[in-house]
C-alpha positions, 0 to 999 in steps of 0.5 A, a space after each residue: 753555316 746559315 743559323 735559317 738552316 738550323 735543325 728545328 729541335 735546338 730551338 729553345 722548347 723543341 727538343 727531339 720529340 717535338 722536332 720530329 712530330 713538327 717534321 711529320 705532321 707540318 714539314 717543319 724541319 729547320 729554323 727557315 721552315 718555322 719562320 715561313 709556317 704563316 698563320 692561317 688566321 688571327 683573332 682580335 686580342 683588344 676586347 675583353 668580356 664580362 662573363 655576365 654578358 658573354 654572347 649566347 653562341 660558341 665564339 671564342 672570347 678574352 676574360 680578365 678574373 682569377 682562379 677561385 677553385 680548382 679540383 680532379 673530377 673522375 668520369 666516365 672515361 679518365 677523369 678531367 680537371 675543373 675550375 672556378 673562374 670569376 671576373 668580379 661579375 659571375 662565374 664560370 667553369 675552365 675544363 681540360 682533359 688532357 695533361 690535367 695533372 700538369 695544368 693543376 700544378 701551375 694553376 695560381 689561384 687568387 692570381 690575375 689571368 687572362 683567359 681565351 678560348 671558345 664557349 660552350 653552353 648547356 642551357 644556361 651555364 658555361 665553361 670554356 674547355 682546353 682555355 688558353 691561360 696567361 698571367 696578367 703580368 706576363 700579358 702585360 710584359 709580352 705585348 704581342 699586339 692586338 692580331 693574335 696569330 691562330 696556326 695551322 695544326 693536327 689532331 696528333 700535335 694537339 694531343 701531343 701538347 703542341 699547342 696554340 701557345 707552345 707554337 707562340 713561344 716556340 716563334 718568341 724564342 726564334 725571333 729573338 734568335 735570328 731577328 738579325 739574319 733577316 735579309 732582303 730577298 726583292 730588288 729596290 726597284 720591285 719594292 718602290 713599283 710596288 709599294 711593298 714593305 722590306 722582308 723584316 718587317 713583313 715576316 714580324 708583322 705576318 707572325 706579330 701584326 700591330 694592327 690590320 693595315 700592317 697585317 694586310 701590307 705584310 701579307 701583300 709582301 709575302 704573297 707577291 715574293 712566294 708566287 715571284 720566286 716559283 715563277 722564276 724557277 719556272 721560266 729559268 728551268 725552261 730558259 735551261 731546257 732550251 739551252 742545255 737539252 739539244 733536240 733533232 733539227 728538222 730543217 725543212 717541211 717536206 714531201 709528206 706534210 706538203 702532200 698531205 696539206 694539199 691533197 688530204 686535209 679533210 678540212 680547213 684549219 681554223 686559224 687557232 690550228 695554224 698559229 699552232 703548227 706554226 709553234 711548233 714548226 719553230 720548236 722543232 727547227 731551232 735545235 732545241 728540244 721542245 717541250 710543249 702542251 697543247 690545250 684545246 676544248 673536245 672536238 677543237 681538232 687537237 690530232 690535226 695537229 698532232 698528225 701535222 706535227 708528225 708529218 714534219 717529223 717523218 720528213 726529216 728522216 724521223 720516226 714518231 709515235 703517238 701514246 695515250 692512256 687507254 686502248 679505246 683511245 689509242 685505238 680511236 686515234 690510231 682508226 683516224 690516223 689510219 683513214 686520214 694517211 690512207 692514200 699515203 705510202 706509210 706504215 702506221 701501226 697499233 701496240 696495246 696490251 692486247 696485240 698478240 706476241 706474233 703481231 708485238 714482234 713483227 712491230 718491234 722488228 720494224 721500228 728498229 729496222 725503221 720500216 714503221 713510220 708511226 707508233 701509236 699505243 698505250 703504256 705499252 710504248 714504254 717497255 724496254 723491249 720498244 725500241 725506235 731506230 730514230 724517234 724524232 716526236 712523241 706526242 702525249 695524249 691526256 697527259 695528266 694519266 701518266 706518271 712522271 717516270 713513265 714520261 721520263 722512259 719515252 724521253 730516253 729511246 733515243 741518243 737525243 729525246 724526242 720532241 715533245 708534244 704533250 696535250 690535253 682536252 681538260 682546259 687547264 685554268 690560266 692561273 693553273 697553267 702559269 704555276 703548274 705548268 710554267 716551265 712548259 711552252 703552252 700552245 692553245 685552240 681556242 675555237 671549233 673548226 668551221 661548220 661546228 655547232 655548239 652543243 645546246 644543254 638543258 637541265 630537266 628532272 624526273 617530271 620531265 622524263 617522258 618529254 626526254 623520251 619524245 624527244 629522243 624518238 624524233 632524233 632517232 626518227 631523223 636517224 640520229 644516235 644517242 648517249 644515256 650514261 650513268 654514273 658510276 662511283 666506286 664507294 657505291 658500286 653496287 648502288 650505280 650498277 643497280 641504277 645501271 640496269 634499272 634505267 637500261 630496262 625503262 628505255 628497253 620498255 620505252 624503245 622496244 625491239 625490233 624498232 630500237 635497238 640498244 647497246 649497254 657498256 659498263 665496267 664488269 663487262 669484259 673488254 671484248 664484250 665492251 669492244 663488241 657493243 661499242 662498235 655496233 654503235 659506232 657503225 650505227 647498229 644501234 641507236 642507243 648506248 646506255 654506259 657508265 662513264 667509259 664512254 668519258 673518252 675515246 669514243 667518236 661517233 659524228 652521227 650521235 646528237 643527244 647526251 643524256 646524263 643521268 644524275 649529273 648533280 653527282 658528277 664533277 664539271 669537267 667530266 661533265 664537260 667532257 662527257 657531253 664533248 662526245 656529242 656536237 662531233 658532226 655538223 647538225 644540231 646537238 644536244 646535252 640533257 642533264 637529268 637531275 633530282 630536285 635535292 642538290 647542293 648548292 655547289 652541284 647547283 653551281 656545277 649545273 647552272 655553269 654547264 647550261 651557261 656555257 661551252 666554253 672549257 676555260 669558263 668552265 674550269 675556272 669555276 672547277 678551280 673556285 669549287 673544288 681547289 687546285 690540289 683536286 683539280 690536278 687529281 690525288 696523284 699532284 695534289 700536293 704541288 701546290 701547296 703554297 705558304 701563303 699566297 691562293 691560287 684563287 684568290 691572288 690571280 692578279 698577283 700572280 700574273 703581276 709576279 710572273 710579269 716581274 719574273 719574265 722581265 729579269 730573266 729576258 733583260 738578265 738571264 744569268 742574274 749578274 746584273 748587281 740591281 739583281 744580285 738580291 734575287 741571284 742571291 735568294 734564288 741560290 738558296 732556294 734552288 740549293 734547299 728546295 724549298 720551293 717545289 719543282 713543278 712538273 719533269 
């Protein structure tokens, strides 16, 4: 057996106890697991203060002195253990609340110790409280270095007495135990191109680091095989894909697509669009399934694309079908899909939670039957009762909304899966998208197609409303329509629906009746009301739409050309981002005015100023990643995939890329890994993949 995969609680000082609260609060179940719990930070062990000229402030400082009295006081609450430091110079009180009566009884006094912890000052007195103690002789004999290693904890292990120390020992005691078993896990060749020093050394240096330049070179190493190794199980996960799931050949571009292409298209492709239909194109004749995610800004002509992509489909004898995460859009979809294939013979229809049980069954007959060409729909699409005569391509829209196993049901409608078009309107930062979805082939529309003006964004505050409103009156003057949205949070719904109405009755003031007229949408409206208030001002029956964010997604309106957001200092960037995407879908001028307060954080200020720099989606969630991380970024729901041992996602970008590079090369050059120059990476990829300590990314 290999010792790495030893239960934690037979290490010396563990035990059952503290195995299980290391397990639930830290995910350390085994040796391996405590080998690669890295610290989160290290503190310079070389000084030593005098207590007489310790710094004014609550640093944590090293003392060298002894015990000169100790004794139980009682409190308000408990009681807590107090001690009489000194160093020969001054003294100064060691406190600890918990686990006193222990403490007392070990305490040496007379004895040299060293004592570290953090200062605590009230005027001019200062104590130290739950210190960290060691014998100077003990010190002495351990000589861990002069970095010493600070880990991550919990509220609950520190109550537990898991301490800073008992960790310390606990790796002591580990090192001394399998200091042997280390192996090299990088081929010869990576480390020399790379200058990185071997394995054994770099885990002894990252938990007992001799000095800072053998720290920084052990991190380094770490770091470059952490990022390496999930870059390999991406791209070898997508190499078996393509291998092992076969998908419908669809031979030849046919009747349909041709028919369209030339007769119907309602404008050019751009050249970003073509080199996307051509990927897809080759996916989807190669015999393999394709599994790809099409990035692309708001407005860059995403459904284009789809609907092309469906069109080969249907010419190949293939049905299709089209889902998206809520009825607005699937119905947004569906109205397009509907106008844009009007002169065509085709059945397309809608299946959403609301379509009437006569109208359900009549879609479910026909889908059998084969009659019913394309499928666009919500969560509804994957009930057991859907069932397609042949689906040939599923397109996914907003993917991020839906969990995997709702995924995984429109994979299984058919004998083979489908083709899988998964896209996505929220740009996805590079560095994201090469380590969530790496195992994925990603395709990007990278520009607006032609005769699209970027939409121009102001900030402007309370002292400048009544100039918003003028400017407003001359947009719908040239008879143009307008979004002022407000934002809704849940923890203050009451607050934000107060907000809601408070503004709605100022522009009701401001744009009277019979010469304005408004409609309102916002989330205690039922949906048909919603519907209803949509539609007027989808068919220009009114000029202004004051909403919550439901507007976010799923609205089209060519002739709306002012985004006013409300507050935008409480919003994230990308919905930022996205709201003002609602907005620039014609080809006049538009524009998106962000009202703010004048008190902000200096993050909603960020937020802001990037908003007005620039329209680029990209730009925009690169800075979203440096704001908020990746874990929120990916939404609650993911945000535990990328919880790295040591490398940063935003820190180490170049790394990456180089790891990925690395990956790429072995895998082309020697799929199967038999080369015997990569048998150290067959050899640590088996472990990795048989353990799972490394996530697997995406379904």
């Amino acid at each position: 057996m290999d010792i790495l995969q030893t239960p934690i609680e037979y290490l010396k000082g563990i035990g059952p106890n503290r195995a299980s609260l290391l397990k639930e609060e830290l995910g350390i179940k085994t040796y391996q697991d405590l080998l690669h719990f890295f610290p989160n930070r290290y503190i310079d062990r070389t000084t030593f203060y005098a207590i007489n000229q310790l710094p004014k402030n609550n640093s944590e400082v090293q003392l060298k002195g002894s015990i000169v009295s100790h004794k139980i006081i009682p409190q308000a609450k408990g009681k807590r253990l107090a001690a009489v430091f000194s160093d020969g110079t001054s003294t100064l009180e060691l406190v600890w609340f918990r686990g006193y009566r222990w403490i007392q009884e070990s305490l040496k006094s007379n004895t040299p110790y060293v004592v570290f912890g953090r200062l605590n000052w009230y005027g001019n007195k200062v104590s130290i409280a739950h210190p960290e103690l060691t014998l100077v002789e003990d010190y002495k004999q351990r000589n861990l270095g002069a970095f010493h290693p600070v880990y991550p904890s919990t509220e609950k292990l520190i109550n537990k007495g898991i301490s800073q120390r008992v960790v310390k020992q606990s790796m002591e005691h580990l090192f001394r135990q399998v200091h042997k078993e280390f192996v090299e896990t990088l081929p010869e060749f990576i480390l020399e191109e790379l200058k990185l020093i071997p394995k054994k050394e770099a885990i002894i240096q990252i938990h007992f680091p001799a000095n800072q330049n053998q720290l920084t070179r052990a991190q380094f190493r770490l770091k470059f095989e952490e990022l390496f190794y999930i870059q390999m199980q991406l791209l070898q996960k997508n190499r078996l894909q393509k291998q092992k799931v076969k998908g419908y050949v669809f031979e030849h571009v046919g009747t349909l697509f041709n028919e369209f292409f030339s007769n119907h298209l309602p404008f050019q492709l751009t050249q970003a669009q073509q080199r996307v239909v051509r990927e897809i194109r080759n996916d989807m004749g190669t015999g393999k399934q394709m599994n790809r995610l099409l990035q692309g800004d708001v407005g860059s002509g995403k459904t284009m694309v789809a609907l092309l992509s469906m069109l080969i489909g249907l010419d190949n004898g293939f049905q299709a079908c089209l889902m998206a995460p809520t009825e607005i859009l699937a119905q947004q979809h569906f109205q397009s899909l509907k106008e844009g294939l009007g002169k065509m013979e085709l059945n397309i229809a809608l299946l959403t939670g609301s379509v009437k049980a006569a109208k359900r069954k009549e879609i479910h007959e026909a889908l059998e039957k084969g009659s019913l060409n394309i499928l666009i729909g919500t969560h509804a699409l994957i009930e057991d009762k859907v069932r397609f005569k042949n689906l040939g391509i599923a397109i996914i829209d907003e993917q991020h909304r839906f969990g995997v196993a709702q995924r995984a049901k429109l994979w299984r409608k058919n004998k083979l899966p489908p083709h899988i078009l998964v896209m996505t309107a929220t740009p996805i930062p590079r560095t994201l998208a090469m380590s969530v979805y790496g195992d994925l082939d990603i395709s990007v529309i990278d520009e607006l197609p032609p005769g699209r003006k970027s939409v121009k964004t102001v900030l402007r505050n309370d002292s400048n409303r009544l100039q918003v409103f003028q400017f407003i009156r001359e947009e719908i003057k040239q008879e143009k329509q307008i979004y002022v949205v407000y934002p809704l949070i849940q923890e203050s719904e009451k607050m934000d629906y107060k907000d809601l109405m408070d503004g709605y009755e100022s522009l009701v003031r401001e744009f009277p009746l019979p010469k304005y007229r408004i409609s309102i949408v916002h989330g205690k409206m039922k949906p048909k009301e919603k519907d209803f208030e949509m539609q007027r001002f989808v068919e220009g029956k009114t000029q202004l739409m004051v909403a919550t964010t439901v507007i976010e997604v799923g609205v089209n309106v060519p002739n709306a050309s002012v985004m006013v957001i409300e507050s935008a200092e409480r919003f994230g960037l990308s919905q930022l981002h996205q709201l003002r995407g609602r907005v620039g879908r014609g080809n006049d001028q538009s524009y998106c005015i962000l009202m703010s307060s004048h008190k902000k954080s200096k993050e909603a200020n960020t937020r802001l100023q990037t908003m007005v720099q620039t329209n680029d989606g990209f730009e925009i969630a690169e800075v979203d990643l440096r704001l908020r991380g990746p874990g929120d970024l990916m939404g609650t729901q993911q945000s535990g995939i990328l919880q790295l041992k040591i490398a940063d996602l935003l820190r180490d970008q170049e790394l990456l890329k180089t790891a990925r590079i690395y990956a790429k090369k072995i895998i082309s050059e020697d799929p199967e890994l038999s080369d015997i120059k990569h048998q150290k990476v067959r050899t640590t990829y088996s472990k990795i993949t048989t353990h799972k300590n490394i996530w697997n990314y995406i379904s």
